[in-house]
C-alpha positions as a Markdown table, in Angstrom:
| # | Residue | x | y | z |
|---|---|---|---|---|
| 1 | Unk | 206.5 | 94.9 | 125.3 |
| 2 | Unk | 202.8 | 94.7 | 123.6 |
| 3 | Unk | 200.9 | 94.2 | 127.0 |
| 4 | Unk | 203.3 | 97.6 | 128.0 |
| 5 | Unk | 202.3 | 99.1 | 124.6 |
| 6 | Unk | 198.7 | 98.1 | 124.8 |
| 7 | Unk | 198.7 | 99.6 | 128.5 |
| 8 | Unk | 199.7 | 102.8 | 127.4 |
| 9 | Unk | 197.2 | 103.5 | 124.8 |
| 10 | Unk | 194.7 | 102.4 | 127.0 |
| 11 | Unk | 195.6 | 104.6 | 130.2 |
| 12 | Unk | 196.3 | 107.6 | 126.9 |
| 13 | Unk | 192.3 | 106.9 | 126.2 |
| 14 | Unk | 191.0 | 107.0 | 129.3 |
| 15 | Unk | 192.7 | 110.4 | 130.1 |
| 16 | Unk | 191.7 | 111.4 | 127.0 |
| 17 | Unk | 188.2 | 110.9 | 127.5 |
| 18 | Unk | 188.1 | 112.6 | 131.2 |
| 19 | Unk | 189.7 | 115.6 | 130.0 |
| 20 | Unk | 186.9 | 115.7 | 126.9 |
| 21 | Unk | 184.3 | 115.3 | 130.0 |
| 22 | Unk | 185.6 | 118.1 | 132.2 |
| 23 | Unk | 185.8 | 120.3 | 128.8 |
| 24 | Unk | 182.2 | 119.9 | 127.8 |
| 25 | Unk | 181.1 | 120.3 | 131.9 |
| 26 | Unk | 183.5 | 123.5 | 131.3 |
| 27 | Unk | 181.9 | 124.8 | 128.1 |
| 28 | Unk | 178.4 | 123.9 | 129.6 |
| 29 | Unk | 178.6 | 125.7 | 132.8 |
| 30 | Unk | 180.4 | 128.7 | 130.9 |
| 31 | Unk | 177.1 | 128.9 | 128.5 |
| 32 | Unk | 174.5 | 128.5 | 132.1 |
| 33 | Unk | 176.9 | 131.3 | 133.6 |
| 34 | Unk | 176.7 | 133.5 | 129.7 |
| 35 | Unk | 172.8 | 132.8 | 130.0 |
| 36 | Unk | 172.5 | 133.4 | 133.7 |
| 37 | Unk | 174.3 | 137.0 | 132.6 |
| 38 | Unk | 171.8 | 137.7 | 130.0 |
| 39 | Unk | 169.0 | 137.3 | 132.1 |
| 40 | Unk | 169.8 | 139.3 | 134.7 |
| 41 | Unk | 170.5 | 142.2 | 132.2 |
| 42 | Unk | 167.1 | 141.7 | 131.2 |
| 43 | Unk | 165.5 | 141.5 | 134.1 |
| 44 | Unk | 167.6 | 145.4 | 135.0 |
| 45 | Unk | 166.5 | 146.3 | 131.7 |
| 46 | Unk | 162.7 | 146.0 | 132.2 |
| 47 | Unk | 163.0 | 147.7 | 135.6 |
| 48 | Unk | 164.3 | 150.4 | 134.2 |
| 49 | Unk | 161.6 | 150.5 | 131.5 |
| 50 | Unk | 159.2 | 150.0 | 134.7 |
| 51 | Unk | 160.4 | 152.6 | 136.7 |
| 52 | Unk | 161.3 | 155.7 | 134.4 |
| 53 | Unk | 159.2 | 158.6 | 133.8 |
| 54 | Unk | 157.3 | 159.7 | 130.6 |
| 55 | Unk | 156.4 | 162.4 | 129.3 |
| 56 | Unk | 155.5 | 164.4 | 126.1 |
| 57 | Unk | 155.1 | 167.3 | 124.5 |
| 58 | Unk | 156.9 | 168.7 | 127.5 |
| 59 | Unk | 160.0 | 170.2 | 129.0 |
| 60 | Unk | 161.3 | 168.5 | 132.5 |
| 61 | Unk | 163.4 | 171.2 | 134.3 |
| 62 | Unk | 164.3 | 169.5 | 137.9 |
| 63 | Unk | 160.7 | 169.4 | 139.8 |
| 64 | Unk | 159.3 | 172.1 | 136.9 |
| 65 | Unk | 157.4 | 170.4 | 134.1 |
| 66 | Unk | 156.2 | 173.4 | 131.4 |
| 67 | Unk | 154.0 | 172.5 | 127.9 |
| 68 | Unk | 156.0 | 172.7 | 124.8 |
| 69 | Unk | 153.0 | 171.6 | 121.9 |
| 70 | Unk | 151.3 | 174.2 | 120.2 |
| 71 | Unk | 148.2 | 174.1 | 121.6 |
| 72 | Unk | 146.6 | 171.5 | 119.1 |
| 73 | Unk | 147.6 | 168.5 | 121.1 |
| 74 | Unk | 148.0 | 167.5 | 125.1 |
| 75 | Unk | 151.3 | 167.4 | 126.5 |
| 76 | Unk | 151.1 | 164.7 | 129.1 |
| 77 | Unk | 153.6 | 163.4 | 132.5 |
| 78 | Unk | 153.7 | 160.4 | 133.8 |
| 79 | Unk | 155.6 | 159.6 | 137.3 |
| 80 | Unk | 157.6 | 156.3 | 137.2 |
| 81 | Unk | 156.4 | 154.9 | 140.3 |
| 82 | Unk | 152.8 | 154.6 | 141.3 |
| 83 | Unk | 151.1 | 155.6 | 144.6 |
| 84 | Unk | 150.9 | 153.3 | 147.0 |
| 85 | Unk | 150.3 | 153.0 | 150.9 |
| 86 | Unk | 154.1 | 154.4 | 151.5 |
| 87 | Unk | 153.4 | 157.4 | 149.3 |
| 88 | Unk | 150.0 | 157.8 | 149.0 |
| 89 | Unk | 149.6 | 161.3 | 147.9 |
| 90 | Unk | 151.4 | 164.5 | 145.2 |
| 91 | Unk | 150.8 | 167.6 | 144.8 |
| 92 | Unk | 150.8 | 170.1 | 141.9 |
| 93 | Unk | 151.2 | 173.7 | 142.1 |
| 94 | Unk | 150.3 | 175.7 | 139.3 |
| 95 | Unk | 152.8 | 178.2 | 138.4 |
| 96 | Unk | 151.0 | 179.4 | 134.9 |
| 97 | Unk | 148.2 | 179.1 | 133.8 |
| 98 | Unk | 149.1 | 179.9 | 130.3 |
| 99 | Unk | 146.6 | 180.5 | 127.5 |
| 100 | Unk | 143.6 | 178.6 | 128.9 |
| 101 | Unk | 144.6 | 177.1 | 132.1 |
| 102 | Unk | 143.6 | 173.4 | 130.8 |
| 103 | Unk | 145.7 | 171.7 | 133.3 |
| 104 | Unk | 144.7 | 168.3 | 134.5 |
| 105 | Unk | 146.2 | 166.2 | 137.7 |
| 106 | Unk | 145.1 | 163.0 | 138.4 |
| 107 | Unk | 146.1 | 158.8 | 137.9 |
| 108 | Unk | 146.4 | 156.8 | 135.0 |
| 109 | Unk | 147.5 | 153.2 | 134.1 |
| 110 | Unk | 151.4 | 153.2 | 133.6 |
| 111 | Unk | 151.0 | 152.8 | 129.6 |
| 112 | Unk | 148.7 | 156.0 | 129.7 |
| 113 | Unk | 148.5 | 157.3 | 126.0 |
| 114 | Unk | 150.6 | 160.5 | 126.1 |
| 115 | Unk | 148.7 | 162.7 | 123.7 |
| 116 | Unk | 145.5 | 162.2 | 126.0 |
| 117 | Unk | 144.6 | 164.6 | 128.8 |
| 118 | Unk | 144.5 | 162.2 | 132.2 |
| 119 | Unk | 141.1 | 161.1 | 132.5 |
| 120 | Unk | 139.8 | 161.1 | 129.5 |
| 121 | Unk | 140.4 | 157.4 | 128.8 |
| 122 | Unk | 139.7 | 154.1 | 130.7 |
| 123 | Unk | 141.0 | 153.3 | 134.0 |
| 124 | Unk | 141.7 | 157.0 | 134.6 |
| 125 | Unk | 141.1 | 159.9 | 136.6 |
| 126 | Unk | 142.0 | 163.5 | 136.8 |
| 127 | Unk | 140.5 | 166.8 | 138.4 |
| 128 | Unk | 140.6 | 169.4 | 135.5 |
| 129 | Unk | 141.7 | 173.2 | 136.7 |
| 130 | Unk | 139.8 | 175.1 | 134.3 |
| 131 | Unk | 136.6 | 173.9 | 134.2 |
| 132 | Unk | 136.4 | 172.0 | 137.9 |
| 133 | Unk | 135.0 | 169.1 | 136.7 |
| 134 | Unk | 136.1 | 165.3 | 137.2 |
| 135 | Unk | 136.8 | 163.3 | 134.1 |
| 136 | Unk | 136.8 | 159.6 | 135.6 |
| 137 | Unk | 137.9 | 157.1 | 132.0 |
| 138 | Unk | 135.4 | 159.6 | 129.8 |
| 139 | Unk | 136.1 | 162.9 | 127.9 |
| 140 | Unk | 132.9 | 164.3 | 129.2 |
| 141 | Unk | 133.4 | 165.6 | 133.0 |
| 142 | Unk | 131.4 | 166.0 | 135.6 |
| 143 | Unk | 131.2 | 169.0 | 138.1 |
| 144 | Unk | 133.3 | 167.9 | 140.9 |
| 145 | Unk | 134.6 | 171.3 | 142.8 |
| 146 | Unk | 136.2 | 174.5 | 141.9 |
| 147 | Unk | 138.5 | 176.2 | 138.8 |
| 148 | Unk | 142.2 | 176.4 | 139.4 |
| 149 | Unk | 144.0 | 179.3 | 139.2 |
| 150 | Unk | 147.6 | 180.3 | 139.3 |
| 151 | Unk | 149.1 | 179.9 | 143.0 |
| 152 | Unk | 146.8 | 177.2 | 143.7 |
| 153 | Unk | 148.2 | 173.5 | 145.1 |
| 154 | Unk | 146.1 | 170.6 | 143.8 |
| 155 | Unk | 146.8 | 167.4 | 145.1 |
| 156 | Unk | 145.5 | 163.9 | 144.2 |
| 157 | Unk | 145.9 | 160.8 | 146.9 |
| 158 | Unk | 144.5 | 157.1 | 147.5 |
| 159 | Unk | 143.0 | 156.0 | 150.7 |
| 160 | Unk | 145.3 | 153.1 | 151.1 |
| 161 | Unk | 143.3 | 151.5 | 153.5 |
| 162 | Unk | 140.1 | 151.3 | 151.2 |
| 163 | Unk | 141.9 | 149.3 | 149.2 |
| 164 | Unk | 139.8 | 146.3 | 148.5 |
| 165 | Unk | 138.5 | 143.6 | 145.6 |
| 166 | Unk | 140.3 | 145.8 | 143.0 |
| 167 | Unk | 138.7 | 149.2 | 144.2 |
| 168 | Unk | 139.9 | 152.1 | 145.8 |
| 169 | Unk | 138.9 | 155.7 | 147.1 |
| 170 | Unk | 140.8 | 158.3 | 145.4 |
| 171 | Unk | 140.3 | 162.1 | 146.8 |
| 172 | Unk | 141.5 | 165.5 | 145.2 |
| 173 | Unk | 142.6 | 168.7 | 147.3 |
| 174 | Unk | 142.5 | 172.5 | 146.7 |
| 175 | Unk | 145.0 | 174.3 | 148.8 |
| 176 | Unk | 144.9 | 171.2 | 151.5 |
| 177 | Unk | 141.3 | 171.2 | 151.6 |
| 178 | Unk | 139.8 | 168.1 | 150.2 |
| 179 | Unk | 137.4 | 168.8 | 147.3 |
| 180 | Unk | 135.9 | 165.3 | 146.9 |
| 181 | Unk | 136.3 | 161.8 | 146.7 |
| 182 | Unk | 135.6 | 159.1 | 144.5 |
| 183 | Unk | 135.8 | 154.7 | 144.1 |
| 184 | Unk | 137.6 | 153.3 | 140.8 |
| 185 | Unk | 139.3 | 150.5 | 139.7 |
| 186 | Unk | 142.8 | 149.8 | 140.5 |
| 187 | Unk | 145.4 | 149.0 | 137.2 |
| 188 | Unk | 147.2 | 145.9 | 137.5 |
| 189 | Unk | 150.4 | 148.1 | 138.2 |
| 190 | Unk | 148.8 | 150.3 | 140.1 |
| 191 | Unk | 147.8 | 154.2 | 139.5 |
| 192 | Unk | 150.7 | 156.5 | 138.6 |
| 193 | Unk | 150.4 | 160.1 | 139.0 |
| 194 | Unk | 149.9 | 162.5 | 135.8 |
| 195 | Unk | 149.7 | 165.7 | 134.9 |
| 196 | Unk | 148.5 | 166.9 | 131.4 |
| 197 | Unk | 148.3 | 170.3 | 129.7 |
| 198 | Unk | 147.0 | 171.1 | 126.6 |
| 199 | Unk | 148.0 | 175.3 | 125.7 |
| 200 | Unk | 150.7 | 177.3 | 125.5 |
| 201 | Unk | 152.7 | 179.1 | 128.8 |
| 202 | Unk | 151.3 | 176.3 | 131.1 |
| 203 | Unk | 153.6 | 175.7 | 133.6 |
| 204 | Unk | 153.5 | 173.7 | 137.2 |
| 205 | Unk | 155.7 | 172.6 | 139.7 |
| 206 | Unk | 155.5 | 169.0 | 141.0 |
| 207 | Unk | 156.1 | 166.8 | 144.1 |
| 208 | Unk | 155.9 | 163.3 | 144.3 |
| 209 | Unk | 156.9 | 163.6 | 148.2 |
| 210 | Unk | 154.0 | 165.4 | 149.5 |
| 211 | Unk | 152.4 | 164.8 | 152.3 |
| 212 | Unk | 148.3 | 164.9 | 152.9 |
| 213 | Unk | 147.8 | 165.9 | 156.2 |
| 214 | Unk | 150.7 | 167.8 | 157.2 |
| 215 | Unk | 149.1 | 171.5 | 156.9 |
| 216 | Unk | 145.6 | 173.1 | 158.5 |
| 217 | Unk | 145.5 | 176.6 | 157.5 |
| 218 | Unk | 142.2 | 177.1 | 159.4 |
| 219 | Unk | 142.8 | 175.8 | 162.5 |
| 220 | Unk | 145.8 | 176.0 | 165.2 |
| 221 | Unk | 147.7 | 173.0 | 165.3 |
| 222 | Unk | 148.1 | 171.8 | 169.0 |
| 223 | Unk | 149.4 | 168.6 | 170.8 |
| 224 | Unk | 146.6 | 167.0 | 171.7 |
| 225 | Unk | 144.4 | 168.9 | 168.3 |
| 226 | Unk | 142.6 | 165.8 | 167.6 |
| 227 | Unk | 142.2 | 167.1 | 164.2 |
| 228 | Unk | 143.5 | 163.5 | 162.7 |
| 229 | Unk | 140.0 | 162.2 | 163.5 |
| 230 | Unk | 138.7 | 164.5 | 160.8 |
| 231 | Unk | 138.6 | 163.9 | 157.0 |
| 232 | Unk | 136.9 | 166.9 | 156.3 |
| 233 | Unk | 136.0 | 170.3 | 157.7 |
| 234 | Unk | 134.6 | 172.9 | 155.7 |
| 235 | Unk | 133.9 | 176.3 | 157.3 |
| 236 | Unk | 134.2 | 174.7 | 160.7 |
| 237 | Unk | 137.8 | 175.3 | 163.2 |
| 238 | Unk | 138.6 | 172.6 | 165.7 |
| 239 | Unk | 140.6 | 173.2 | 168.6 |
| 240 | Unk | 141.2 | 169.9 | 170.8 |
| 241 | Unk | 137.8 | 168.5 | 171.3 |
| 242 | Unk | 135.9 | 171.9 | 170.4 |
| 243 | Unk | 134.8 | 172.5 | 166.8 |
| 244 | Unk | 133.5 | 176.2 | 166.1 |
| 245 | Unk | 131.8 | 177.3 | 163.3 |
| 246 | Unk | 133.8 | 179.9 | 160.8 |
| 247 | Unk | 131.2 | 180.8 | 157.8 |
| 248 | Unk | 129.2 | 183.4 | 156.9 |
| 249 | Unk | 125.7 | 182.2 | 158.0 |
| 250 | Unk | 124.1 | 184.1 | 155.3 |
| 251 | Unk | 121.9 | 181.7 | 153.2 |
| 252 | Unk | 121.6 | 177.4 | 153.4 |
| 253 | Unk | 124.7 | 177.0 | 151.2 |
| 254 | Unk | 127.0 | 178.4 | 153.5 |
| 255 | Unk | 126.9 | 175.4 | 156.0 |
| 256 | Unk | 129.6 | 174.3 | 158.0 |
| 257 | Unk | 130.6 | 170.5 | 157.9 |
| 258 | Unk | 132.7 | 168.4 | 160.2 |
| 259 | Unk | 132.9 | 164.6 | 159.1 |
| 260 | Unk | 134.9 | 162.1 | 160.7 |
| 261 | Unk | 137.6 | 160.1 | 159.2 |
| 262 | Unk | 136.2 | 156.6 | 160.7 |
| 263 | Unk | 132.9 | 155.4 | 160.1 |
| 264 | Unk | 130.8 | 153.9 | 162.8 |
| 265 | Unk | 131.1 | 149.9 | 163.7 |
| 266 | Unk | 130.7 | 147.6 | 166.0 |
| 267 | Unk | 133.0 | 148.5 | 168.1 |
| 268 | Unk | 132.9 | 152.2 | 167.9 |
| 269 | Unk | 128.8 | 152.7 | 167.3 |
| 270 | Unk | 128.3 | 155.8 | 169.1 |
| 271 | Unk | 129.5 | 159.6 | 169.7 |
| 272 | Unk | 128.2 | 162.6 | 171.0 |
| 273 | Unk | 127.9 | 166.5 | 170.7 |
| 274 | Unk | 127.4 | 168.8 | 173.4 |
| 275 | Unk | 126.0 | 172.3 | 172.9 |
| 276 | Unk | 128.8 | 174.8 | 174.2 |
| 277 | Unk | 127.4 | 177.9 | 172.7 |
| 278 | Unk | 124.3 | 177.6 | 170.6 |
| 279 | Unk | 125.1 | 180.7 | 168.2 |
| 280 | Unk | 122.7 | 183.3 | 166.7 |
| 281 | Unk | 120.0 | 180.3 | 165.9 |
| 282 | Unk | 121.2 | 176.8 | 167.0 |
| 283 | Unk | 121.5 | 175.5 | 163.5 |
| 284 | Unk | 123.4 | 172.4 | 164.6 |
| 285 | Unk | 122.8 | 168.7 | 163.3 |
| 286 | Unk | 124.0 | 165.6 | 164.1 |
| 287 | Unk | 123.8 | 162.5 | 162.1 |
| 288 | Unk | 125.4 | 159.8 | 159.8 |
| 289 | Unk | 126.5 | 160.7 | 156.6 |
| 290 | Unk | 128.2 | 158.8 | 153.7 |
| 291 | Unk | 131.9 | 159.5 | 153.0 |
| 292 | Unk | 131.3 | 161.8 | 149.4 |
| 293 | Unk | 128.7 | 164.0 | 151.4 |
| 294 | Unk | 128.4 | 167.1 | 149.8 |
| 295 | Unk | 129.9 | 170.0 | 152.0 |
| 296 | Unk | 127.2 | 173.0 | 151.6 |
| 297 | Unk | 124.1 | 170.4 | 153.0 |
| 298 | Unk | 122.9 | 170.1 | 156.4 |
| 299 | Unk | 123.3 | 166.3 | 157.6 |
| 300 | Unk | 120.1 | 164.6 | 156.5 |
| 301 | Unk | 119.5 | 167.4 | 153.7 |
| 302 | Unk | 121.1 | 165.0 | 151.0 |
| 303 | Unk | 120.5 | 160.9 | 150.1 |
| 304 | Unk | 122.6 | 158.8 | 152.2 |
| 305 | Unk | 122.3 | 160.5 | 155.2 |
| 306 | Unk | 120.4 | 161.1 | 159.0 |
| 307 | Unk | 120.2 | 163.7 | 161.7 |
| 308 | Unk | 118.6 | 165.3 | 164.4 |
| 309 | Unk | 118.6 | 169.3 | 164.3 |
| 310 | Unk | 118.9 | 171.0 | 167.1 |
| 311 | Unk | 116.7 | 174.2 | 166.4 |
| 312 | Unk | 113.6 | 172.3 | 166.0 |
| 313 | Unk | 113.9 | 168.7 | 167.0 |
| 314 | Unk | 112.9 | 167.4 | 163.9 |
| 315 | Unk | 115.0 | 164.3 | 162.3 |
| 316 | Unk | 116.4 | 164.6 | 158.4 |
| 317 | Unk | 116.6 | 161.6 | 156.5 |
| 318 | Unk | 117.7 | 162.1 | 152.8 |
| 319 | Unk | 115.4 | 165.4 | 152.5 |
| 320 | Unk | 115.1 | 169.1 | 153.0 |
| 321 | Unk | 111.9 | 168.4 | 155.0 |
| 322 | Unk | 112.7 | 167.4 | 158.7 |
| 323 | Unk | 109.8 | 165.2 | 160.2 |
| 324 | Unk | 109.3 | 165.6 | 164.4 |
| 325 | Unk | 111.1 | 163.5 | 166.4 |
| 326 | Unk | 112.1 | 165.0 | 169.5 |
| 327 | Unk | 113.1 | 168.1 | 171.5 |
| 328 | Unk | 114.7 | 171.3 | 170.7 |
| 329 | Unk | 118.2 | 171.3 | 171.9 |
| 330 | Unk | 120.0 | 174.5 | 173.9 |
| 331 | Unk | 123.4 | 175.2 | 175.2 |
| 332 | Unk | 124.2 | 172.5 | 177.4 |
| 333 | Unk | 122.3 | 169.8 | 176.2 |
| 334 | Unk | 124.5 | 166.9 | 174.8 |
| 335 | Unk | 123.0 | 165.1 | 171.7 |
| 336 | Unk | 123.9 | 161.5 | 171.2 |
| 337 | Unk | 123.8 | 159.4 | 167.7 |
| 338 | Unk | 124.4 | 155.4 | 167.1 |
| 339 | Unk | 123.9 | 152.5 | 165.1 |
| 340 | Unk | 122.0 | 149.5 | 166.6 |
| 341 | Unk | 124.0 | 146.7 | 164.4 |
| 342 | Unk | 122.4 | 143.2 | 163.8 |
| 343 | Unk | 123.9 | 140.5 | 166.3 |
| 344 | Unk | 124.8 | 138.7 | 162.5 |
| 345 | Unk | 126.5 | 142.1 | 160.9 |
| 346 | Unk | 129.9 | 141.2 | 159.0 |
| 347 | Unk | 133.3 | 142.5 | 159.9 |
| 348 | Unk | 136.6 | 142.5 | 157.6 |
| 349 | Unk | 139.7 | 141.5 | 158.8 |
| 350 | Unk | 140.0 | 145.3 | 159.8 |
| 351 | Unk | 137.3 | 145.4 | 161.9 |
| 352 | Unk | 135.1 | 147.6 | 159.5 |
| 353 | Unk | 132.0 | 146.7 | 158.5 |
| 354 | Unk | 131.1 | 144.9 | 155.0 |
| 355 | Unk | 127.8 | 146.7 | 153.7 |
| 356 | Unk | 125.8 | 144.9 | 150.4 |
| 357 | Unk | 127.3 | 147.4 | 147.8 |
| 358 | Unk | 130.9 | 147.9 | 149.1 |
| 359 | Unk | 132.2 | 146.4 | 146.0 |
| 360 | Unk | 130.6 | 148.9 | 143.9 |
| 361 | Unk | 132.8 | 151.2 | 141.7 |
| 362 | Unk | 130.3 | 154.9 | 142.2 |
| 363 | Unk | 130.9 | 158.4 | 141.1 |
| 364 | Unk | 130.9 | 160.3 | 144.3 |
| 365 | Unk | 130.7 | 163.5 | 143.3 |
| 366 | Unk | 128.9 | 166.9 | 144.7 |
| 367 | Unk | 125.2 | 166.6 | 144.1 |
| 368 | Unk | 123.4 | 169.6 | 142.3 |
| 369 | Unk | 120.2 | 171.0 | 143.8 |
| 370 | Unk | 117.9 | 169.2 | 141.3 |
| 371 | Unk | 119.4 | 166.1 | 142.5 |
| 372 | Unk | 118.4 | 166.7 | 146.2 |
| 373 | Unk | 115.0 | 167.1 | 145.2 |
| 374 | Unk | 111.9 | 167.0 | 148.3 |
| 375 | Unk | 110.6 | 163.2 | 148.3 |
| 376 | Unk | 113.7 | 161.5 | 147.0 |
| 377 | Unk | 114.0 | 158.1 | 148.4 |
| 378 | Unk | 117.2 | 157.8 | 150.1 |
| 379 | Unk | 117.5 | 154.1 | 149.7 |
| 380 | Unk | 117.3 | 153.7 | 145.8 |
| 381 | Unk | 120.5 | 155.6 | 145.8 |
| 382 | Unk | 122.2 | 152.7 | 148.2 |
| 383 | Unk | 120.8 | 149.3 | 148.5 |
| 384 | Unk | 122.8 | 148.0 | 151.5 |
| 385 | Unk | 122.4 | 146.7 | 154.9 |
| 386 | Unk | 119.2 | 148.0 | 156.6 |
| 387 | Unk | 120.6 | 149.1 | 160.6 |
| 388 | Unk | 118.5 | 151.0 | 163.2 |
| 389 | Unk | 119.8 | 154.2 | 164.1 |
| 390 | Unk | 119.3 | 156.3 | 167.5 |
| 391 | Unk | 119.5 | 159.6 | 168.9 |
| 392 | Unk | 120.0 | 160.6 | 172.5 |
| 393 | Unk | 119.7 | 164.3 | 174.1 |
| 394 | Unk | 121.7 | 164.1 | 177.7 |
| 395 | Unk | 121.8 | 160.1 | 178.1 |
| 396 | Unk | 118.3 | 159.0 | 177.5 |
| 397 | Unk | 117.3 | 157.7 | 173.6 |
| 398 | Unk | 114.5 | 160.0 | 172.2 |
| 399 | Unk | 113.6 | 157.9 | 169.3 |
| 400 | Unk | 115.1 | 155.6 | 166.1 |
| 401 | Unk | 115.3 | 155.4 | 162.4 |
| 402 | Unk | 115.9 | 152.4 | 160.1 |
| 403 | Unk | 118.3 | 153.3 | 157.4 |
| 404 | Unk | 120.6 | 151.3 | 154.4 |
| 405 | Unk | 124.1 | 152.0 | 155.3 |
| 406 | Unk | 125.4 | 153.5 | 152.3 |
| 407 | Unk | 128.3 | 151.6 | 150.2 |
| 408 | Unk | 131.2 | 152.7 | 152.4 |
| 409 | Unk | 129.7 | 153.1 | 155.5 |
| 410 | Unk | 128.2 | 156.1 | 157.9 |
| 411 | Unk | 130.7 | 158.5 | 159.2 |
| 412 | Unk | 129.5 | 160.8 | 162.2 |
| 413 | Unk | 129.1 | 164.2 | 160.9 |
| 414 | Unk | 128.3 | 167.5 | 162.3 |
| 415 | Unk | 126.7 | 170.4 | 160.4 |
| 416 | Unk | 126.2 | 173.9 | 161.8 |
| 417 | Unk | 124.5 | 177.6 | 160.2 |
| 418 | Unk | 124.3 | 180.4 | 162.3 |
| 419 | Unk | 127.5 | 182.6 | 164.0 |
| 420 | Unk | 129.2 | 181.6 | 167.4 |
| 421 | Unk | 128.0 | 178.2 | 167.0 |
| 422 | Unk | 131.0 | 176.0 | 169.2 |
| 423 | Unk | 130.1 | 172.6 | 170.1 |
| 424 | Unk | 132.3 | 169.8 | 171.6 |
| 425 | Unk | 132.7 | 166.5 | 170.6 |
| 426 | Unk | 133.5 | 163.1 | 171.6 |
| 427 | Unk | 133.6 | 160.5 | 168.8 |
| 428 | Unk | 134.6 | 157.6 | 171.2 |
| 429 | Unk | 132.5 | 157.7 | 174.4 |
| 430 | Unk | 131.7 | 154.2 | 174.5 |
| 431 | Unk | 133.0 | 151.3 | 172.6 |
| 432 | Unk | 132.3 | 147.3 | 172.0 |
């Protein structure tokens, strides 16, 4: 009877103690599942944070965003997701100007201060409708293109593919024509899109789905258009392969510019121009040009930039006085212009090529006249990668340049001044 007795409290014991062991593995895996919980809350909670809007001193009506301050401090929007290479680009159309018309569209980090106009502080960048100018992290702007009035679309993108080292090329639009360009510093998160207004009755409507690229209102669209090869064309109509020129031909600001969305490397070093109708006065040029060139100069006028002019023969190289160099050029003639790249020159895993000052962050804005001045040395504006430049008139080389690539690279570009000017070009006639 004791050995049965003491048997029994022992076997009692040992049960006792499992069943304490699975309760406290119970209790424990109850608390990691609680915790587990918690965390995941938070981790919803912070996206939330990270991907809602902001915005002050304003009313939010669908896609309509209106100023509601009283004209002592800036109402300011910020999107809750920033671009990127999916959605690269927004648009902003101005639907009232309101008092003053001080409406500002650009990118900001995503803890932008909302009582400051976008641009005005660090790491931020905005075009400004009524003034034109570019404020780029500083309350003082710069003149970067035109004022803004009611009607008018401004839209604000990246060039995803510039993307490099922290760096990348941001460009504003008026009315889907690109205004300028410029190279700043990428956020940790990224650049949000903002919009800031700072008087009474300003009103604009916004979308976050634009796309860049999708409308030419001076030029017919067409299958085979080729107008994707060109960033930029000011004054200037392409149809296919044939790009006419549309200004007024009046005076030397009213030049027509065609630059190409692809700079020149390695394996795409030359392209060519042929003369289909030489106008009132042959003002055509062909050259290299950097990628902020400003719109109203001749290839070659400006720094960071060579051509050969077809009226005269003469070659441009960063000034308004042309040096000789070879042959006029009439309708027919095809004009020619390449790099000669070192056997050594660097390529990125893209295939572009690496200059000396690519990593530079610049201000690429529109140069004023009395920067442009006669005697200007092109190359203390851009200390890269000396290359050797040529020009051809129908297949045979007619002389060379050496020239510093500027940072970015040189884009074919194509000026032209005088009425009925039509030439057509071919941006890939050779490659390797």
């Amino acid at each position: 009877a004791y050995i049965y007795a003491a048997i029994s409290v022992s076997f009692q014991l040992i049960v006792h103690l499992f069943s304490q062991t699975y309760e406290m593995d119970d209790i424990n895996l109850h608390y990691r599942f609680l915790n587990w919980r918690r965390r995941i809350r938070e981790i919803r909670e912070v996206r939330a944070v990270r991907y809602q809007e902001r915005y002050k001193r304003m009313l939010k009506n669908g896609d309509t965003l209106s100023y509601q301050g009283n004209s002592d401090e800036v109402g300011c929007y910020v999107a809750p997701r920033p671009l990127s290479k999916g959605n690269c680009y927004f648009e902003v159309t101005i639907m009232d100007t309101g008092v003053r018309g001080t409406i500002a569209v650009g990118l900001v980090p995503q803890h932008y201060k909302l009582d400051h106009q976008p641009g005005w502080l660090p790491h931020s960048i905005a075009y400004h409708a009524d003034d034109g100018k570019l404020y780029n992290g500083n309350p003082v702007g710069q003149q970067f293109g035109p004022k803004c009035n009611r009607g008018d679309r401004i839209g604000c993108g990246i060039y995803a593919d510039t993307s490099d080292a922290g760096l990348v090329t941001v460009f504003f639009t008026k009315n889907g024509k690109e205004v300028g360009s410029v190279v700043v510093p990428v956020a940790p998160d990224g650049l949000f899109p903002a919009i800031g207004m700072h008087s009474l009755g300003e009103e604009v409507r916004l979308d976050l789905q634009a796309e860049w690229g999708s409308e030419e209102e001076d030029s017919v669209m067409m299958v085979d258009s080729h107008e994707d090869e060109w960033a930029r064309l000011y004054d200037v109509r392409v149809s296919g392969t044939l790009l006419e020129y549309v200004g007024k031909g009046k005076s030397i600001m009213d030049v027509g510019l065609a630059q190409a969305r692809q700079p020149l490397t390695t394996r795409s070093h030359y392209f060519e121009v042929e003369i289909v109708d030489p106008g009132e006065k042959c003002y055509i040029a062909l050259g290299l040009a950097r990628r902020d060139y400003p719109k109203n100069r001749h290839p070659g006028w400006s720094r960071g930039s060579v051509a050969y002019h077809a009226d005269d023969g003469k070659i441009f190289h960063g000034s308004g006085v042309g040096d000789q160099f070879g042959p006029r050029c009439f309708e027919g003639d095809i004009m020619g212009c390449g790099i000669m790249f070192p056997r050594d020159y660097v390529l990125d895993y893209e295939g572009k090529n690496i200059t000396a000052n690519q990593g530079r962050v610049e201000n690429l804005l529109y140069l004023n006249d009395e920067d442009e001045e006669e005697g200007d040395d092109p190359e203390q504006e851009h200390e890269g990668r000396k290359v050797m430049v040529f020009f051809t008139r129908n297949g045979k080389i007619i002389g060379r340049r050496e020239v510093v690539v500027p940072a970015g690279g040189f884009y074919p570009t194509i000026g032209m001044l005088s009425s009925g000017e039509k030439v057509k070009v071919d941006l890939h006639p050779l490659s390797g």
